[in-house]
C-alpha positions as YAML, in Angstrom:
chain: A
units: angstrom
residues:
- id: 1
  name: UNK
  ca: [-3.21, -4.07, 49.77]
- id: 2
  name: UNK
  ca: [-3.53, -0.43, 50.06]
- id: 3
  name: UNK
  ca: [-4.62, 1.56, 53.11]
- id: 4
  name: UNK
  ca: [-8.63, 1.99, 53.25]
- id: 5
  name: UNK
  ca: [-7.08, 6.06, 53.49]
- id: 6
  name: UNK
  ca: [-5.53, 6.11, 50.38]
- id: 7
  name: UNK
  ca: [-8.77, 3.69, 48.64]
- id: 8
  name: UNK
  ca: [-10.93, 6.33, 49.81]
- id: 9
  name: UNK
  ca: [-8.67, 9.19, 48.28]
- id: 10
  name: UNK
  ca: [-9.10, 6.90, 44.74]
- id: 11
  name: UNK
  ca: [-12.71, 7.04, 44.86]
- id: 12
  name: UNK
  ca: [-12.89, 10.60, 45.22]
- id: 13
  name: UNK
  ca: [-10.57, 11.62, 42.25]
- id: 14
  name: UNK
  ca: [-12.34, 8.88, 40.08]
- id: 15
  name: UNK
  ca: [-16.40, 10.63, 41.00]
- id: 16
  name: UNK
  ca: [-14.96, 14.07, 40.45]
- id: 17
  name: UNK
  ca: [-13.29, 12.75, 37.06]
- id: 18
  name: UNK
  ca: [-16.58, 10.94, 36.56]
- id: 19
  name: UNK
  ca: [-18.43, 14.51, 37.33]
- id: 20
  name: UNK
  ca: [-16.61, 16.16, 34.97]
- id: 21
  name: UNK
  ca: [-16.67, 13.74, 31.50]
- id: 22
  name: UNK
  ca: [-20.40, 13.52, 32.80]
- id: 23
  name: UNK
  ca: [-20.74, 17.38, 32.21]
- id: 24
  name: UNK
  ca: [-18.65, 17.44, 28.92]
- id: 25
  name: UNK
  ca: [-21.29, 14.57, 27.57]
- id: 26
  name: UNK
  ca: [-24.20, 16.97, 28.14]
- id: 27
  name: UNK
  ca: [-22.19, 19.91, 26.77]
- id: 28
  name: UNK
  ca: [-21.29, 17.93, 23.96]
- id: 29
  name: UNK
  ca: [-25.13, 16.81, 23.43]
- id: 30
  name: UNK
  ca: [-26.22, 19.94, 23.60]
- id: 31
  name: UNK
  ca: [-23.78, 21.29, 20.67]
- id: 32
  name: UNK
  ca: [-23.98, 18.30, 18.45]
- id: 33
  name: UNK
  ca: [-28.10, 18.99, 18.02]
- id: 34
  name: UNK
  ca: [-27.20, 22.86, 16.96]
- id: 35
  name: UNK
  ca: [-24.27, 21.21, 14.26]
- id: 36
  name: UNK
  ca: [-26.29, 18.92, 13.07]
- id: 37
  name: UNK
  ca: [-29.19, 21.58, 12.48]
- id: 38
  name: UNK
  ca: [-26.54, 24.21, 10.62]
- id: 39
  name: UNK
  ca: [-25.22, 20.72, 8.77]
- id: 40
  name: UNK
  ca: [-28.94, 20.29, 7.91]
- id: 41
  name: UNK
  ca: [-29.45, 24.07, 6.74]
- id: 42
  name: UNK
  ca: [-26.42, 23.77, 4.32]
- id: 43
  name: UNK
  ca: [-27.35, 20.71, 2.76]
- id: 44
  name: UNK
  ca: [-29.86, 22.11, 0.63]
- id: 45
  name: UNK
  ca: [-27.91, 25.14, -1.05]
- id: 46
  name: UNK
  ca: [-25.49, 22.60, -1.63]
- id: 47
  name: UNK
  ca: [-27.60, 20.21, -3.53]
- id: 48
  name: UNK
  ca: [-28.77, 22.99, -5.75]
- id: 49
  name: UNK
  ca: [-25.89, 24.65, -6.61]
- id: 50
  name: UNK
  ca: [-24.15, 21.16, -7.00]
- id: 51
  name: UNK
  ca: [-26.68, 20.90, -9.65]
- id: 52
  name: UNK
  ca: [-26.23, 24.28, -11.86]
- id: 53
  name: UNK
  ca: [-22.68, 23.83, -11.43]
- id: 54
  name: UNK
  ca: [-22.93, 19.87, -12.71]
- id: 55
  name: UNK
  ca: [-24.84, 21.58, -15.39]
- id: 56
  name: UNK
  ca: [-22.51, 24.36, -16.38]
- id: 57
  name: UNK
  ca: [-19.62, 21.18, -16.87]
- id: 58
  name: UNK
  ca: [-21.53, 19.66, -19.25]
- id: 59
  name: UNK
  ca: [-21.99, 22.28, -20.94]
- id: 60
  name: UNK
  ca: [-20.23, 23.99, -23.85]
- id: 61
  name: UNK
  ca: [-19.37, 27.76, -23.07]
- id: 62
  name: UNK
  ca: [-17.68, 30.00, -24.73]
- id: 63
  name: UNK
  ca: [-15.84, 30.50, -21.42]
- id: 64
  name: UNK
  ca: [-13.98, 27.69, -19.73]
- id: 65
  name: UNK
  ca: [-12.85, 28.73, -16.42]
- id: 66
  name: UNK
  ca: [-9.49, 27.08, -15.33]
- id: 67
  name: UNK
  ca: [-11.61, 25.00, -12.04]
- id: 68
  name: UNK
  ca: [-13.01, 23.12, -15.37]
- id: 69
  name: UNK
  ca: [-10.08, 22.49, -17.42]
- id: 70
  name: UNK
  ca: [-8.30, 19.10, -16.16]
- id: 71
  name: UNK
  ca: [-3.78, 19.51, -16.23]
- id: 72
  name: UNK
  ca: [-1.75, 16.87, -18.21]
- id: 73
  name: UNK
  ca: [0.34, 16.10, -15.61]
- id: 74
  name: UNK
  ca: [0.00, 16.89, -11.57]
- id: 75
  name: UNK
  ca: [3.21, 18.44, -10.02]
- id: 76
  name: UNK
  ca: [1.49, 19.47, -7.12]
- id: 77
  name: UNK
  ca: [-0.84, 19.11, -5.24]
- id: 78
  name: UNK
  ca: [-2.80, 20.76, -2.16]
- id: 79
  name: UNK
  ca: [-5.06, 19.12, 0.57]
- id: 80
  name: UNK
  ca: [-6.81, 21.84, 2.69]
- id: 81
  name: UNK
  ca: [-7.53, 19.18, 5.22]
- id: 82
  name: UNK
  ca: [-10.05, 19.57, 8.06]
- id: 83
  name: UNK
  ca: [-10.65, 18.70, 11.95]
- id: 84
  name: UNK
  ca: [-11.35, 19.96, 15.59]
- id: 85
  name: UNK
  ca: [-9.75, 22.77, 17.61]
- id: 86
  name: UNK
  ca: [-10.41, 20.12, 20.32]
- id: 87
  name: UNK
  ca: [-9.39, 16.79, 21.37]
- id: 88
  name: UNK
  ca: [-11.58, 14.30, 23.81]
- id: 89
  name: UNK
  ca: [-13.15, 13.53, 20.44]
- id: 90
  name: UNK
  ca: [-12.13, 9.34, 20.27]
- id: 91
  name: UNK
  ca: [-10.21, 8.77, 17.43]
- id: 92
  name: UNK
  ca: [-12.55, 11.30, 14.87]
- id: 93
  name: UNK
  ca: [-8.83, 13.42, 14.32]
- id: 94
  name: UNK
  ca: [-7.09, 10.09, 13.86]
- id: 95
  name: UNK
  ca: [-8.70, 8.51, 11.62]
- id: 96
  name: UNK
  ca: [-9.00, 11.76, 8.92]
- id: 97
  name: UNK
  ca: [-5.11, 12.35, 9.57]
- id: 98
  name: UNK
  ca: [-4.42, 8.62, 8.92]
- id: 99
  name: UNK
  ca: [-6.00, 8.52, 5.65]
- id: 100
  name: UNK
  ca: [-4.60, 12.02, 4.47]
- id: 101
  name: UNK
  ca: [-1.08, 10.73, 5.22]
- id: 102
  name: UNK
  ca: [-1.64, 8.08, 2.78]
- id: 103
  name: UNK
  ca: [-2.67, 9.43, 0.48]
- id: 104
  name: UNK
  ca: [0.00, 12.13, 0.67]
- id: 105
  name: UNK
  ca: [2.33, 8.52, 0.63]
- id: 106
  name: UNK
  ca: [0.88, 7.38, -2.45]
- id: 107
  name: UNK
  ca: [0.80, 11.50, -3.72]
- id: 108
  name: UNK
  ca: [4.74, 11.72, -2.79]
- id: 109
  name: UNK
  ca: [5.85, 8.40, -4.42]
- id: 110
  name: UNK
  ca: [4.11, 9.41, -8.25]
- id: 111
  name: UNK
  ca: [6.59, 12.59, -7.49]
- id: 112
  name: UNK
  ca: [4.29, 14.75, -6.90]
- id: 113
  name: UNK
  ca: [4.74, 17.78, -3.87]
- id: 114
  name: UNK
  ca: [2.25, 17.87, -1.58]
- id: 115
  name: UNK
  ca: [1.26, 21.53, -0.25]
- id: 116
  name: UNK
  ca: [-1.61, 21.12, 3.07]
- id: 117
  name: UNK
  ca: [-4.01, 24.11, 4.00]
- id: 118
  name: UNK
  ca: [-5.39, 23.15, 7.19]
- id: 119
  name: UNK
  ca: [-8.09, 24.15, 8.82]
- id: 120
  name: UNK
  ca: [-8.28, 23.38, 12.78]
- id: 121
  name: UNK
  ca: [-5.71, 23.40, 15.21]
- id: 122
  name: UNK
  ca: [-5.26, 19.07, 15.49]
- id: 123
  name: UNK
  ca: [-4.86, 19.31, 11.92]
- id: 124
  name: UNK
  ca: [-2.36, 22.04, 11.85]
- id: 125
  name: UNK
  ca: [-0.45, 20.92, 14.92]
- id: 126
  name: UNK
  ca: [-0.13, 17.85, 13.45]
- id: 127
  name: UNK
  ca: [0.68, 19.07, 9.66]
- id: 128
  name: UNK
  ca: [3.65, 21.18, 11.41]
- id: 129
  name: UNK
  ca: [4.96, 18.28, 13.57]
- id: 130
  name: UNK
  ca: [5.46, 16.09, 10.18]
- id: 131
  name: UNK
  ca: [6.92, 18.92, 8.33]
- id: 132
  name: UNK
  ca: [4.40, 19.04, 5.84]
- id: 133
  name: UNK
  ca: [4.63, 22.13, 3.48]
- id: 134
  name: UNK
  ca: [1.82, 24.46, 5.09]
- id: 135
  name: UNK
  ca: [0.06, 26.81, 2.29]
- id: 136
  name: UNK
  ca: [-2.62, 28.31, 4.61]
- id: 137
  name: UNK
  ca: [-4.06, 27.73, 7.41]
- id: 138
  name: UNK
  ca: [-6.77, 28.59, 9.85]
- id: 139
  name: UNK
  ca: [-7.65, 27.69, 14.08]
- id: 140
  name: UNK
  ca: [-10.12, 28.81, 16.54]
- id: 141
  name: UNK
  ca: [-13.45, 28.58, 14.50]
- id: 142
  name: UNK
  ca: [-15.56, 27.78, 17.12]
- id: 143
  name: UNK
  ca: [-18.81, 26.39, 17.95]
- id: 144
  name: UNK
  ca: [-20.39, 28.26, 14.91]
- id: 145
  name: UNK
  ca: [-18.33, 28.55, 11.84]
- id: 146
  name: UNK
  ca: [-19.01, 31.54, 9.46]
- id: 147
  name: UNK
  ca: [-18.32, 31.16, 5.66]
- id: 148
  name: UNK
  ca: [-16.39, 34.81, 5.52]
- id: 149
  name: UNK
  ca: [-13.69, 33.14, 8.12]
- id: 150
  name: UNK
  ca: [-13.16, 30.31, 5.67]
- id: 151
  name: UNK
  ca: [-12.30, 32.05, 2.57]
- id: 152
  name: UNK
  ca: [-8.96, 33.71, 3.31]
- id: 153
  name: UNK
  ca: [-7.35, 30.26, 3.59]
- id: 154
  name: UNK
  ca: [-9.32, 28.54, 1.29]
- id: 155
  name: UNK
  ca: [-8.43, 31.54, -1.37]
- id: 156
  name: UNK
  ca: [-5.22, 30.83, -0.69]
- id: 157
  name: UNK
  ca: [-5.50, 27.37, -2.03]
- id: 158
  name: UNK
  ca: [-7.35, 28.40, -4.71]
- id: 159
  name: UNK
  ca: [-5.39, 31.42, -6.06]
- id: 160
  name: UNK
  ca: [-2.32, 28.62, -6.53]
- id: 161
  name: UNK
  ca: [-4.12, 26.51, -8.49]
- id: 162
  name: UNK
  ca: [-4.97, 29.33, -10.48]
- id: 163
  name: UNK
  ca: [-1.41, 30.27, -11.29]
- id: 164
  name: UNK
  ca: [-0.52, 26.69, -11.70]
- id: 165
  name: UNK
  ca: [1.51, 26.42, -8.68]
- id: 166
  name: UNK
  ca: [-1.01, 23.50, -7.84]
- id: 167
  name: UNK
  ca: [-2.58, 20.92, -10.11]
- id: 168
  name: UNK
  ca: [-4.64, 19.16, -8.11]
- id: 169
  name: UNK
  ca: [-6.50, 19.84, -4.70]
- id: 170
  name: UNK
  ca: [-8.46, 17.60, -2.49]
- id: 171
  name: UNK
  ca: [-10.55, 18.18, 0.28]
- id: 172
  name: UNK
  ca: [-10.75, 15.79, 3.45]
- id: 173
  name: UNK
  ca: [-13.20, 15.44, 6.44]
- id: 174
  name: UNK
  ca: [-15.61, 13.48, 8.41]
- id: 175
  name: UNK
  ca: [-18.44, 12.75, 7.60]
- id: 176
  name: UNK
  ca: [-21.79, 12.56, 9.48]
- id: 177
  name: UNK
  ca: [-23.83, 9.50, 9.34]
- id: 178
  name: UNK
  ca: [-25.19, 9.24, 12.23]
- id: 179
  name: UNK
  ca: [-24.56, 9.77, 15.88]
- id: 180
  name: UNK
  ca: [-22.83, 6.53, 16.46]
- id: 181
  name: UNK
  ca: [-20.77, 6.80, 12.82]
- id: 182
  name: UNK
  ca: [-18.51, 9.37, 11.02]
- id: 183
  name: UNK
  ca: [-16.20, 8.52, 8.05]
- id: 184
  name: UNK
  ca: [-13.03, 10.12, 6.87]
- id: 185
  name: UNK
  ca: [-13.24, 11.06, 3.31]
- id: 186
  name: UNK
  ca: [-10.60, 12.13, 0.49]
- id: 187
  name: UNK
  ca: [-12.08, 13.76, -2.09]
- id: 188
  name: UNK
  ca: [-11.54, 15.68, -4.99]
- id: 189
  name: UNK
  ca: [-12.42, 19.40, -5.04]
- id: 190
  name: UNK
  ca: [-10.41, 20.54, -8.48]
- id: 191
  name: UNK
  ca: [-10.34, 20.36, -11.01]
- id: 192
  name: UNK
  ca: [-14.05, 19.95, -11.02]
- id: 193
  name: UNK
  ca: [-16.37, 17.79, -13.56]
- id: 194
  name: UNK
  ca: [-19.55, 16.77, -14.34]
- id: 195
  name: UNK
  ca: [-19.02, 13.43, -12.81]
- id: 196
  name: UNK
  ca: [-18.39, 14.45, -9.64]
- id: 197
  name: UNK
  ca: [-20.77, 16.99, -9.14]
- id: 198
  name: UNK
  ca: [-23.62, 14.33, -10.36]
- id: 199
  name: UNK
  ca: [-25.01, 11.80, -12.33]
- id: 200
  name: UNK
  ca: [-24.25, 12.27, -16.34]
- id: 201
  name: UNK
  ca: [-26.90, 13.16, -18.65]
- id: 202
  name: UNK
  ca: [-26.98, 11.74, -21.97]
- id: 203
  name: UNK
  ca: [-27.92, 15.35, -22.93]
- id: 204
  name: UNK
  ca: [-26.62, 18.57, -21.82]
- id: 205
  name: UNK
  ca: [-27.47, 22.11, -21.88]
- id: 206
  name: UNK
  ca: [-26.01, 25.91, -21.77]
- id: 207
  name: UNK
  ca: [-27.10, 28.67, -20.35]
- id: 208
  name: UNK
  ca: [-27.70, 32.49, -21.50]
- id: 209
  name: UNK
  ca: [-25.65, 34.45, -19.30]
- id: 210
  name: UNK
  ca: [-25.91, 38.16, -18.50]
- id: 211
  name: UNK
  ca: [-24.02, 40.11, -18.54]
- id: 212
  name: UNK
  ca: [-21.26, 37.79, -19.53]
- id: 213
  name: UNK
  ca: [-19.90, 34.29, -18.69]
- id: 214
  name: UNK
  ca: [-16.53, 35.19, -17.29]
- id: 215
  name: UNK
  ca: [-18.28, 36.83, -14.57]
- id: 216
  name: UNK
  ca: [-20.97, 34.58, -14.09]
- id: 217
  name: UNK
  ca: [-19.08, 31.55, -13.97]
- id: 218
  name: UNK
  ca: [-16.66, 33.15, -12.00]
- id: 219
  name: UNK
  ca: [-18.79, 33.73, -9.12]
- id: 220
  name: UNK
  ca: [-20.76, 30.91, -9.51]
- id: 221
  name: UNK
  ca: [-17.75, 28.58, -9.31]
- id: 222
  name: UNK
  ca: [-16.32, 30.39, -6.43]
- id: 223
  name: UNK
  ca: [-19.67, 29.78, -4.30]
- id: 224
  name: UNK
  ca: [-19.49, 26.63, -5.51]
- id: 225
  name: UNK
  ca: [-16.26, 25.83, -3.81]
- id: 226
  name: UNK
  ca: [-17.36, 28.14, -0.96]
- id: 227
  name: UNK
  ca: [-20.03, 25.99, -0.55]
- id: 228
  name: UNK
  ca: [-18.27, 22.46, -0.34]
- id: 229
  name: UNK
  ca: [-15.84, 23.71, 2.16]
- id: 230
  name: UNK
  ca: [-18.71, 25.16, 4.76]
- id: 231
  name: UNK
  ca: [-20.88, 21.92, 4.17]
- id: 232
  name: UNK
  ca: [-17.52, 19.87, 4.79]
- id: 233
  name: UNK
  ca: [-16.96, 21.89, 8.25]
- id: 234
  name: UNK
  ca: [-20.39, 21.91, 8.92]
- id: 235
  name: UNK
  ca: [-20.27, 17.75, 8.38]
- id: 236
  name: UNK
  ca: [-16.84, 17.90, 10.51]
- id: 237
  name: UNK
  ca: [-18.39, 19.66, 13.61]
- id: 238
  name: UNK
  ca: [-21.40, 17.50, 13.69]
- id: 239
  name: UNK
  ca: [-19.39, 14.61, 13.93]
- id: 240
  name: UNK
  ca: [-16.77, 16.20, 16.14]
- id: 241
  name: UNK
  ca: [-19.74, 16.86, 18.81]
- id: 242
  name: UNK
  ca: [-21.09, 13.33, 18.18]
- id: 243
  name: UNK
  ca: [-17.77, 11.74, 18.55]
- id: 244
  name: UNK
  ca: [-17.18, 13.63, 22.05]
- id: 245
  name: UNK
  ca: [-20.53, 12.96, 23.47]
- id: 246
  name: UNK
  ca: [-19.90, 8.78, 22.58]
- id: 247
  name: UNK
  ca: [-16.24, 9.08, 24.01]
- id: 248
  name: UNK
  ca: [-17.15, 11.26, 27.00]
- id: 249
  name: UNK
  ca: [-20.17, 8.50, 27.69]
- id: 250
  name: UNK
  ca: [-17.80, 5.91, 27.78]
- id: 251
  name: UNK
  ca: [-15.44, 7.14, 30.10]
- id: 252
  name: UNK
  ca: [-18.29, 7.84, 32.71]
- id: 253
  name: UNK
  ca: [-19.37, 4.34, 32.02]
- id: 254
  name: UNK
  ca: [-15.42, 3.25, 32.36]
- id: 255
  name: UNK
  ca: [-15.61, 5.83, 35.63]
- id: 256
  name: UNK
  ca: [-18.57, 3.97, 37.30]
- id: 257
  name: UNK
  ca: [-16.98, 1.09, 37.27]
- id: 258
  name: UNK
  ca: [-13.71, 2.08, 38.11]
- id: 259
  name: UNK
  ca: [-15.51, 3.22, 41.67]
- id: 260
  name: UNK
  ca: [-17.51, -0.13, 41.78]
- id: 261
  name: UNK
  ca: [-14.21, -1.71, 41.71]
- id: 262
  name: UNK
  ca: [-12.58, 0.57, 43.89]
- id: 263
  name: UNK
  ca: [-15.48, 0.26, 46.36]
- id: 264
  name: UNK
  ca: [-14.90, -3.12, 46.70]
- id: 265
  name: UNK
  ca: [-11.39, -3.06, 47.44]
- id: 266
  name: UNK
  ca: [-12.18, -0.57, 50.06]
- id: 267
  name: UNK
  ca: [-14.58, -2.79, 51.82]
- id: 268
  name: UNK
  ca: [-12.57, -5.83, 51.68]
- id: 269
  name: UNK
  ca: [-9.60, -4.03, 53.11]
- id: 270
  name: UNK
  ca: [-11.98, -2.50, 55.83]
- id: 271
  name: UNK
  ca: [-13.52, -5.58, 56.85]
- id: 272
  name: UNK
  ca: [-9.93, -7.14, 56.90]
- id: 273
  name: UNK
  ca: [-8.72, -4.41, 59.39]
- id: 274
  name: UNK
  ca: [-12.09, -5.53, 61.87]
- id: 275
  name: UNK
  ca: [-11.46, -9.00, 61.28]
- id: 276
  name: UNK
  ca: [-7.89, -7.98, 62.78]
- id: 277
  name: UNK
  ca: [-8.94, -6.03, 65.57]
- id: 278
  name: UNK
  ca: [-11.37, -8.24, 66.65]
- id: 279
  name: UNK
  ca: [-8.63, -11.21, 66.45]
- id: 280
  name: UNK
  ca: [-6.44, -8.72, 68.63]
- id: 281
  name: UNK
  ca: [-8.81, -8.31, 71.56]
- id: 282
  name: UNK
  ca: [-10.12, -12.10, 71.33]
- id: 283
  name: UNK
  ca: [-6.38, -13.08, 71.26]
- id: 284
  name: UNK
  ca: [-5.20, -10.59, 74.19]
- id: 285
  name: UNK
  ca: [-8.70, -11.70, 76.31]
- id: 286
  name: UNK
  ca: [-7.25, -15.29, 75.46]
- id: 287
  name: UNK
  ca: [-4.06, -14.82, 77.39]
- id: 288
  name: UNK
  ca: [-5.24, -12.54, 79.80]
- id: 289
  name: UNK
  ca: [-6.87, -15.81, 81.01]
...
């Protein structure tokens, strides 16, 4: 059994250990009601321009702008895959990065190439450590992410599918269900359709556009897709925070009891070294006699 010095030395690193995962809950509290709020504020530009753009697929006009127009075969494809800058998360970065790979299994064995634009440094570490062929990428977002930092890599992305370098991209995150919940998803950002982007109408309109539709499609596609990347970080974040607070609360919990333990042991071992001494001096009065 160990000394009752070197118990007491336990105990100590396990209530400042506890002290800290304690603080990092709070933190992580604090920060998940903010994402959730911003994850909140984006849902309902998203739902609306989900619908116009829904609209504009079924639609017949005289433009068709290459997000719209599905390839005959897929070559290539790109993933712009995102996750946290941070770890102490649970398995939230594990779980996205376990379904990505495969999928990028299943991509690989059709013959496809597989191009990954990143966003987050777990993703990207991880992305470089498998040798995965890195199109963009793009760490250190922080606790509020901006749309204007997003679309340099995202453009990126998008540019190549434009050229036909890509055929196919899909976009991957957690989502937020609740606090307790979060689920990886694998989706498909383009080529677009009407399918995806909602429920089909058995009758569809066009629209007048001014002052042409090359550039209003244009820029209404491209906040479109502007649009489903910020909602997907926003969605990401939220359950990033809500992932750390559950995984820091456990490890307090785990903490607390580690000391119970630990204080146990220490008294046990303590009242085994008076149970000694006092055998000592009963046994050495004993003889003395």
């Amino acid at each position: 059994m160990a000394g009752s010095k070197e118990i007491r030395t336990k105990i100590k690193s396990v209530e400042n250990t506890r002290k800290i995962t304690r603080a990092m809950e709070m933190v992580a509290a604090a920060k998940m009601r903010k994402a959730q709020e911003r994850m909140r504020a984006a849902r309902p530009y998203a739902e609306r321009i989900r619908q116009v753009a829904a609209h504009l697929a079924h639609a017949n006009p005289e433009y068709k702008h290459p997000f719209l127009v599905k390839r005959e075969s897929v070559k290539n494809v790109g993933v712009i895959l995102i996750t946290s800058d941070k770890g102490l998360c649970g398995g939230l970065n594990t779980n996205v990065l376990r379904l990505v790979v495969n999928r990028m299994k299943e991509f690989e064995g059709s013959g496809a190439g597989i191009r990954v634009s990143p966003i987050g440094n777990k993703g990207f570490s991880f992305m470089t450590r498998v040798g995965a062929r890195i199109q963009s990428h793009l760490t250190g977002l922080g606790d509020t992410p901006h749309i204007e930092n997003l679309i340099g890599a995202v453009k990126v992305m998008l540019d190549a599918y434009v050229v036909g370098e890509v055929d196919a991209i899909y976009l991957s995150y957690n989502h937020f269900v609740n606090t307790m919940k979060q689920e990886p998803v694998f989706e498909q950002l383009l080529p677009l359709s009407g399918e995806a982007m909602a429920e089909k109408r058995e009758a569809s309109w066009d629209y007048i556009y001014e002052p042409d539709a090359k550039v209003v499609v244009d820029q209404l596609l491209m906040r479109y897709i502007e649009s489903l990347v910020y909602s997907a970080v926003t969605e990401n974040q939220a359950s990033e925070q809500s992932s750390r607070m559950v995984a820091m609360k456990a490890a307090s919990d785990n903490a607390k009891t580690v000391i119970g333990e630990l204080k146990l042991v220490y008294n046990k071992a303590r009242q085994a070294a008076i149970t000694k001494e006092i055998s000592e001096i009963v046994g050495g009065a004993a003889a003395v006699n």
